[in-house]
Every structure is written in C-alpha cells, then in structure tokens.
ROKOLGU-766472 format. One record per atom (N, C-alpha, C, CB): residue in one letter; y, z, x; residue number from 1. Coordinates in steps of 0.001 Angstrom, whole numbers, plus 500000, padded with zeros to 6 digits. Atoms other than C-alpha are relative to their C-alpha. Glycine has a CB too. Example, Ala and Ser with C-alpha at 12.3 -4.5 7.8 and 13.67 -1.06 7.14 Angstrom:
residues 2
SITE  resn      c2      c3      c1  resi
SITE     a  498810  500000  500890     1
SITE     a  495500  507800  512300     1
SITE     a  501200  500000  500900     1
SITE     a  500027  501246  499008     1
SITE     s  498810  499940  499180     2
SITE     s  498940  507140  513670     2
SITE     s  501090  500730  499230     2
SITE     s  500462  498585  500414     2
This chain:
residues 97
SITE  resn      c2      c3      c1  resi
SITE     x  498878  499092  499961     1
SITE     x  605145  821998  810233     1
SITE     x  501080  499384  500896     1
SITE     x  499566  501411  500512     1
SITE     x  499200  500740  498958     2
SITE     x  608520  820748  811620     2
SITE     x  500178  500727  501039     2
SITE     x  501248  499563  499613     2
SITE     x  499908  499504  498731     3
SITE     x  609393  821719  814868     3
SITE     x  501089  500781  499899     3
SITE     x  500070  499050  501048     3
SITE     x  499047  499001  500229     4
SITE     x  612578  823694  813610     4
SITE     x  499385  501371  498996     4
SITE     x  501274  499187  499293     4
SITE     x  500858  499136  500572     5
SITE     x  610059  825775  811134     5
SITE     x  499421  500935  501398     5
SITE     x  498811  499093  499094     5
SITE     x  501034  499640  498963     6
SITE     x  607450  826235  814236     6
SITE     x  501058  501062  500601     6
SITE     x  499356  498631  501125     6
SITE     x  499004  499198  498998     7
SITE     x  610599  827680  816438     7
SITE     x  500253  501544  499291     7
SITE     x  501663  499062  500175     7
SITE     x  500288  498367  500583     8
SITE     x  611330  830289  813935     8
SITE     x  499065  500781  499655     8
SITE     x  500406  500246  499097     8
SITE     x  500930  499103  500209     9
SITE     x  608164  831562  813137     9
SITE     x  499565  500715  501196     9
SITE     x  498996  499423  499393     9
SITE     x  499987  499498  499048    10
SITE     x  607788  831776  817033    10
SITE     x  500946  501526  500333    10
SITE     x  500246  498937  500625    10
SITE     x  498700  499313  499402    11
SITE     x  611292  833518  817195    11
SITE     x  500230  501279  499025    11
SITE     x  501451  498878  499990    11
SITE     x  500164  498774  501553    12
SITE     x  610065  836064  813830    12
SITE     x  498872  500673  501015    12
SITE     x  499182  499216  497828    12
SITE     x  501277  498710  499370    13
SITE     x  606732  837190  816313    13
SITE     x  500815  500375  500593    13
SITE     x  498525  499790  500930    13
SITE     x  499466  499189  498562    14
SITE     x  608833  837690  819442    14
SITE     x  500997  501456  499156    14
SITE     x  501383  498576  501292    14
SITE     x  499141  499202  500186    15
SITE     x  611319  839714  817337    15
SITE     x  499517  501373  499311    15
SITE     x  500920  499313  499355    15
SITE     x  500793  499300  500302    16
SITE     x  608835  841459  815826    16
SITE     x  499155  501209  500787    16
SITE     x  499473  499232  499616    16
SITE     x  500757  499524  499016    17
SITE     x  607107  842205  818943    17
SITE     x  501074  501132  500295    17
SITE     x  499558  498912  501196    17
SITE     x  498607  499292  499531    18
SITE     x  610637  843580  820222    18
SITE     x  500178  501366  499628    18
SITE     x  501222  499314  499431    18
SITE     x  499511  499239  500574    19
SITE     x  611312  845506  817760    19
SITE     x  498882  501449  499631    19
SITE     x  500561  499170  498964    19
SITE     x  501126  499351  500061    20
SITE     x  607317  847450  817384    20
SITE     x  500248  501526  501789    20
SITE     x  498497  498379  500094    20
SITE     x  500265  499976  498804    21
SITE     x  608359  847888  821090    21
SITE     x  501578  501559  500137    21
SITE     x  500080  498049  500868    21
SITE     x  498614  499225  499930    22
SITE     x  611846  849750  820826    22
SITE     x  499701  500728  498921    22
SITE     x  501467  499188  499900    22
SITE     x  500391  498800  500421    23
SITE     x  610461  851882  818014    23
SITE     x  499125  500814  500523    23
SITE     x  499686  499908  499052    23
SITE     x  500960  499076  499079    24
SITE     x  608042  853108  820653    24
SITE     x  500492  500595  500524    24
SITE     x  499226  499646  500838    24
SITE     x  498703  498608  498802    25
SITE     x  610973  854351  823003    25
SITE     x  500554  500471  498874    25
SITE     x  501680  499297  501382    25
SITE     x  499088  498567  500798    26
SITE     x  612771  855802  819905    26
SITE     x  499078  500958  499651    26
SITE     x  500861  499682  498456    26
SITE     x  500908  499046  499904    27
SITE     x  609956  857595  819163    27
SITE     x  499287  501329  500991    27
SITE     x  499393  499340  499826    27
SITE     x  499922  498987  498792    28
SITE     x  609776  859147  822772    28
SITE     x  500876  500641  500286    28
SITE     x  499853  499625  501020    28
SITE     x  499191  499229  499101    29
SITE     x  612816  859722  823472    29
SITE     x  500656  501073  498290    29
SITE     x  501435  498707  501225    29
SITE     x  499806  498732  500961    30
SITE     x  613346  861458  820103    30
SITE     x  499071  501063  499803    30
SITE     x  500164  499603  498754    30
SITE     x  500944  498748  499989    31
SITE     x  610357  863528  820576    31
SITE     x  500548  501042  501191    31
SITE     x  498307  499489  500335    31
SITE     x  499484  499629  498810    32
SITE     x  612043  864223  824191    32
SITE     x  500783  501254  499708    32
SITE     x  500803  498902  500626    32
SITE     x  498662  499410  500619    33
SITE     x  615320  865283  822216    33
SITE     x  499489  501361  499223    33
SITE     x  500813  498810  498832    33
SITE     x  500611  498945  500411    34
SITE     x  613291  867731  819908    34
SITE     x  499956  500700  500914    34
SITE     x  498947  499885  499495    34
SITE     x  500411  498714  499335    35
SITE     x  611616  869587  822431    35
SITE     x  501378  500519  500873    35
SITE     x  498569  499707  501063    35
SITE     x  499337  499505  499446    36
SITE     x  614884  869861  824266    36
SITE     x  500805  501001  499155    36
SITE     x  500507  499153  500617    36
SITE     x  499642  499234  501134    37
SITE     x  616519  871374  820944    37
SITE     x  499426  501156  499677    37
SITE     x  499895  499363  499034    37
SITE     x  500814  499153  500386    38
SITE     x  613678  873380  820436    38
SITE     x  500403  501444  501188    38
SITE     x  498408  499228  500022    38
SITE     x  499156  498969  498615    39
SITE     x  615213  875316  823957    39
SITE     x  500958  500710  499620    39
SITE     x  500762  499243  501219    39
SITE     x  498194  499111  500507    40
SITE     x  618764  875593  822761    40
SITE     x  499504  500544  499029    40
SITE     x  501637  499043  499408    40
SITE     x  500396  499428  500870    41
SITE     x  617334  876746  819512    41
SITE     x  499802  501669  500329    41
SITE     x  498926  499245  499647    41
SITE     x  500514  498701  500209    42
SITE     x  615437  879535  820883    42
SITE     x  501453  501123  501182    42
SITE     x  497891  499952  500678    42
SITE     x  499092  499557  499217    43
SITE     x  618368  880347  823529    43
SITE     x  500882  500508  498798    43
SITE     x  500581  498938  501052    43
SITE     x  499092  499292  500682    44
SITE     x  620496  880513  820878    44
SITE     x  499425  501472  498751    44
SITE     x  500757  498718  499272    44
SITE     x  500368  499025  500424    45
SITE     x  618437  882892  818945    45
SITE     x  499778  501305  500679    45
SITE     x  499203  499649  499546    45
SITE     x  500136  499110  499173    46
SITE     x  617975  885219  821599    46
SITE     x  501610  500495  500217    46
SITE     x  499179  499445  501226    46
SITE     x  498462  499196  499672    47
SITE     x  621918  885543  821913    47
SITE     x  500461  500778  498768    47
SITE     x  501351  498845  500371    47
SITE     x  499791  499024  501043    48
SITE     x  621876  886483  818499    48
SITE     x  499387  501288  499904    48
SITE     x  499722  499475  498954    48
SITE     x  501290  498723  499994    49
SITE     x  619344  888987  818520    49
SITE     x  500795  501079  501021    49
SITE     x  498082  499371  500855    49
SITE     x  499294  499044  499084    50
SITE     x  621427  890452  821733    50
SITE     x  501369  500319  499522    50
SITE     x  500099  499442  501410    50
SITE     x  499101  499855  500707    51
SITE     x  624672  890082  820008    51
SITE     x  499705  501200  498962    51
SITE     x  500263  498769  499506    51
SITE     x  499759  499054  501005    52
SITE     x  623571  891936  817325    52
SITE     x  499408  501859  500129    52
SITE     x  499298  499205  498771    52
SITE     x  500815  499046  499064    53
SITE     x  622003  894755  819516    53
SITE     x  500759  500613  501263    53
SITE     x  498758  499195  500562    53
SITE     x  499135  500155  498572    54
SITE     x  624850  895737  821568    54
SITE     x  499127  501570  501265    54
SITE     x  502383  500428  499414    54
SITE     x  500423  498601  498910    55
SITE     x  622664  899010  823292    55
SITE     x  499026  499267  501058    55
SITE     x  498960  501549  499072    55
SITE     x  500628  500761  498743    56
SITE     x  620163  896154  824737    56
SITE     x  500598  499569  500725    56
SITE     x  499326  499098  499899    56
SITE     x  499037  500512  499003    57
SITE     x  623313  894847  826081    57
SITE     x  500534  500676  500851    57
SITE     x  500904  499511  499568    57
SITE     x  499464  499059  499122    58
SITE     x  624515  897956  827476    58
SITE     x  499152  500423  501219    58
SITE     x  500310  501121  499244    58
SITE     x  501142  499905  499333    59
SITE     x  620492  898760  828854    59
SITE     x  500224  498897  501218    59
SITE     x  498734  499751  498998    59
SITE     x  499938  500964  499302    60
SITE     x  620526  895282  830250    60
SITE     x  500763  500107  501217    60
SITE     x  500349  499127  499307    60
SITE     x  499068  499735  499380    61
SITE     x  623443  895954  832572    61
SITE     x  499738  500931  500638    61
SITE     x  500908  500088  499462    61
SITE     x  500245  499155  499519    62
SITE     x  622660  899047  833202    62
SITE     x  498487  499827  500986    62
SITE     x  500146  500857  498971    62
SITE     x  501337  500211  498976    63
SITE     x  618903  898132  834886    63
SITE     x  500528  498843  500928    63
SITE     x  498378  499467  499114    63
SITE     x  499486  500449  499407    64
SITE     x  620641  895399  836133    64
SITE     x  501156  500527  501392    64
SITE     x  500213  499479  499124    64
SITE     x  499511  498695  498760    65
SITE     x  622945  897832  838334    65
SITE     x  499285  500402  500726    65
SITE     x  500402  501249  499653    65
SITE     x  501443  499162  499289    66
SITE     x  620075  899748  839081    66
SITE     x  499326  499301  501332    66
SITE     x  498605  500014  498767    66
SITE     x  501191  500248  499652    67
SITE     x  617631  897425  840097    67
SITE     x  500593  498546  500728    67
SITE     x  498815  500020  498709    67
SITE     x  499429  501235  499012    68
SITE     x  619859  894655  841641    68
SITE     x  499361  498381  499188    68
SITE     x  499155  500270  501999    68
SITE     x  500555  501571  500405    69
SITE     x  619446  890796  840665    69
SITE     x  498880  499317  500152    69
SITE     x  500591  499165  500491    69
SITE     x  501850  500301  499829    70
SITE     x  615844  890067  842137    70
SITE     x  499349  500973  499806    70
SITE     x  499364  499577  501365    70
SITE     x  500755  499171  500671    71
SITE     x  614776  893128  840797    71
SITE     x  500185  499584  498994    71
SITE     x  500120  501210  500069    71
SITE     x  499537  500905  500967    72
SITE     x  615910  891722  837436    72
SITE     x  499088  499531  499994    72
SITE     x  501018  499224  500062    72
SITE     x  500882  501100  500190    73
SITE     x  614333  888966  837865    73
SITE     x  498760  500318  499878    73
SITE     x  500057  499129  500918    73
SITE     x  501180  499618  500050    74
SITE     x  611458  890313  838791    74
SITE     x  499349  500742  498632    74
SITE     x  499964  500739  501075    74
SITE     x  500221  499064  501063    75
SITE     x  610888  892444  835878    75
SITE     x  500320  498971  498607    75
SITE     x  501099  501466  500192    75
SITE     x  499798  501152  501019    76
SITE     x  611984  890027  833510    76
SITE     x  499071  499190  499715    76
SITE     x  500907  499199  500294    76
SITE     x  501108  500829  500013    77
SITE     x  609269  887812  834978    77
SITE     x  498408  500432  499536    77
SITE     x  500004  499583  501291    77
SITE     x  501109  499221  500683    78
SITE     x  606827  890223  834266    78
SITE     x  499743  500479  498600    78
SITE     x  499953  500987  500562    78
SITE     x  499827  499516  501129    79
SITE     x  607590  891205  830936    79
SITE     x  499672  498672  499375    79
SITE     x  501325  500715  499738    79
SITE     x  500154  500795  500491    80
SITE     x  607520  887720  830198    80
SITE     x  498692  499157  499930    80
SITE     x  500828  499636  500290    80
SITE     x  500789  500437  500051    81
SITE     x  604390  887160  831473    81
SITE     x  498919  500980  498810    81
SITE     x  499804  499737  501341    81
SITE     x  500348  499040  500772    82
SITE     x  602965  890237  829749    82
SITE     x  499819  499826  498629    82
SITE     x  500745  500835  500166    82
SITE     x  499536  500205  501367    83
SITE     x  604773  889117  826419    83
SITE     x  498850  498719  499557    83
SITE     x  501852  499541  499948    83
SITE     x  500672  501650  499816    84
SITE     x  602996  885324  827007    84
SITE     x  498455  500539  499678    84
SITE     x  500202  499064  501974    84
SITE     x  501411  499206  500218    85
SITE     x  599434  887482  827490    85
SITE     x  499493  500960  498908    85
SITE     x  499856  500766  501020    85
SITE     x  500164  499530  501131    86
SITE     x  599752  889464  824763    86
SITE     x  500034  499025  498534    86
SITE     x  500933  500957  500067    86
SITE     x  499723  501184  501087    87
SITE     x  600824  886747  822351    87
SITE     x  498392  499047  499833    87
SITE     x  501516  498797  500737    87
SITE     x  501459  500784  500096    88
SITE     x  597327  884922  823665    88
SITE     x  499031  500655  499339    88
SITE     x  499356  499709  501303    88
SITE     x  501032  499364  500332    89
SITE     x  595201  887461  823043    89
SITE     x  499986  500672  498717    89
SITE     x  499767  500767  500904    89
SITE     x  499883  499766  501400    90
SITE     x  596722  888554  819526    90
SITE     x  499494  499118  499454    90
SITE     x  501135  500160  499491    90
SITE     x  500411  501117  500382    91
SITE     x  596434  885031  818624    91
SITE     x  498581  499476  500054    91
SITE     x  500685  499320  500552    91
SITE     x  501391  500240  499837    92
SITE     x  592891  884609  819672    92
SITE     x  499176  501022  499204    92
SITE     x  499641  500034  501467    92
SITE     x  501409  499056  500948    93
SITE     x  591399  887583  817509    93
SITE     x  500543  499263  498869    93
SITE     x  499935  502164  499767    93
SITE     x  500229  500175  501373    94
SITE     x  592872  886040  814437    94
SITE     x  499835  498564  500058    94
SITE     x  501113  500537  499014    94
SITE     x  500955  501072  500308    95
SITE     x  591778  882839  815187    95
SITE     x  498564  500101  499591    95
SITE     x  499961  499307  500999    95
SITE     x  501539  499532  500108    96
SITE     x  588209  884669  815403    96
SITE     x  499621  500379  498551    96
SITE     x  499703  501335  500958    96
SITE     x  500126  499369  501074    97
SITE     x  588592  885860  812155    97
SITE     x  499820  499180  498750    97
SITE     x  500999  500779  499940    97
C-alpha cells in the first residue's frame, strides 16, 4: 500500500472515530434539550388551563391575599405532594391489574 493510500485510510478511522464521538454529545445534549422542553411544555399547559379558567384565577389571588406568600407556597407544596402520591398509588393498582 503506498504511503499516500496508508495516510488516508488512517485519516478515514480518526474521522470516523470523531465523528461516532460528536454523535454521542448530540445525542446528550439533545436528550438535555427535550427534557428541558418537556418543562416549558407543561408550564405552558398549565397557563392554558388557568387562562381558560378565569375563577381559579380569581381563587388563586384571593388565597393568596389570605394566606400571604409562604402560606402559598406552602399549600401549593402540599397539594403537590399529595397530587405526586396520589398519582403513585393510582398508578400502582393498575399496574396490579
């Protein structure tokens, strides 16, 4: 094999290698990108859902008055954990099933 053959077949692995190598990071960092989408997604569904619901918007405000900003929170956090625990345990009887 001449020695200008040899060079490119060298210079076809390395690029090869390269390139196996940089579809590995596009592959991460587009999985990255998903799950970050998958956020705005559900953010933005939730504004719709409130948008189209203007009395939860009025409620909202109104407990918010009430109950001050770390009350808020608080209650929010709970509901959410609640929501999270219920969701498990629905999900787990009809897995059983």
């Amino acid at each position: 094999m001449s020695d200008r053959l040899h060079e490119l077949v060298l210079r076809r692995r390395a690029l090869q290698v390269r390139c196996a190598s940089q579809r590995a990071q596009l592959d991460e960092v587009s999985g990255e990108i998903q799950h970050q989408l998958r956020h705005i997604d559900r953010g933005i569904e939730l504004a719709q859902r409130a948008v189209s619901r203007p009395m939860l918007i009025f409620i909202g405000l109104a407990a918010l008055t009430f109950i001050g900003p770390r009350g808020m929170v608080r209650w929010i956090s709970r509901g959410f954990l609640l929501a999270t625990a219920l969701k498990r345990i629905s999900g787990s009887d009809q897995r059983a099933s």
